[in-house]
C-alpha positions in Angstrom: 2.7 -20.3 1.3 5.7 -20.2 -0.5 7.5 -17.7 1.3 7.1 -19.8 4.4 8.5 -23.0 2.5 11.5 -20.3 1.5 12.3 -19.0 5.0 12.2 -23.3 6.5 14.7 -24.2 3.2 17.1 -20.9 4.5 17.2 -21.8 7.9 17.5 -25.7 7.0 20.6 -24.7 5.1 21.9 -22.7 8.1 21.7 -19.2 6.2 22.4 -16.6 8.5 20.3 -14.0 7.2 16.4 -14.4 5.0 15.7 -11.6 3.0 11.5 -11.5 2.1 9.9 -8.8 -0.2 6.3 -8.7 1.0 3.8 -7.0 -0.5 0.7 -5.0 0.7 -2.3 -3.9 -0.9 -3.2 -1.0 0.4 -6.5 -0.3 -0.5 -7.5 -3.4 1.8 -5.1 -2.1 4.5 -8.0 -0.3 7.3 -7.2 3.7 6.7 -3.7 2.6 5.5 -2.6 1.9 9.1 -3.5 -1.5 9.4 -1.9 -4.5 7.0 -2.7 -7.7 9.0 -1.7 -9.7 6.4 1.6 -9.2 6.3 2.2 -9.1 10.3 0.9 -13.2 9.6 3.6 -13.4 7.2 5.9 -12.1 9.1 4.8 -13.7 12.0 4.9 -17.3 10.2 8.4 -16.9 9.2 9.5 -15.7 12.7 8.2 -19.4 14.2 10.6 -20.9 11.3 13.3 -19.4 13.5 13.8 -15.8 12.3 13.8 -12.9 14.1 13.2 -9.6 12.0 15.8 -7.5 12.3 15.1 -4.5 9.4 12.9 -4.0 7.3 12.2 -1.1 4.5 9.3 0.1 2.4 8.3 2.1 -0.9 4.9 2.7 -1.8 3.7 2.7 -5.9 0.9 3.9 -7.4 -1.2 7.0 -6.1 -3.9 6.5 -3.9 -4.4 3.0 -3.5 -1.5 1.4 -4.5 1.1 -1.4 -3.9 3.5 -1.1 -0.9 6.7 -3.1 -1.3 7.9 -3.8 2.1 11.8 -6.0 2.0 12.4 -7.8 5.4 15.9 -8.6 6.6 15.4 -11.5 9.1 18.1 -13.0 11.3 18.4 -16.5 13.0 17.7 -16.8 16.2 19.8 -19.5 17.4 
């Protein structure tokens, strides 16, 4: 996954801070509670050496739409 391949490159090059813009379907999310997929993402960039610090979100579309979720992630070393 690219992202993944993005967060190794950062840390390799001793950023400081990763910044990821995830985003989440929600009409797959279960209720709109659940979004499994992007706890793996986030999950697979914390084992690169980040630690998730902040994160924000906005929501488009009505109903069933897109949710934009930006990730601040910080080294843990």
């Amino acid at each position: 996954m690219q992202i993944i391949e993005d967060a190794r490159m950062a840390y390799q090059q001793d950023r400081k801070i990763f910044v990821a813009r995830l985003s989440a379907d929600l009409g797959k999310a279960s209720k709109g509670t659940s979004l499994p997929m992007v706890a793996n993402v986030i999950e697979a960039i914390e084992a690169e050496g980040w630690h998730l610090d902040k994160m924000a979100n906005a929501v488009f579309g009505m109903g069933f739409g897109y949710e934009n979720i930006t990730c601040l992630f910080r080294r843990t070393d």
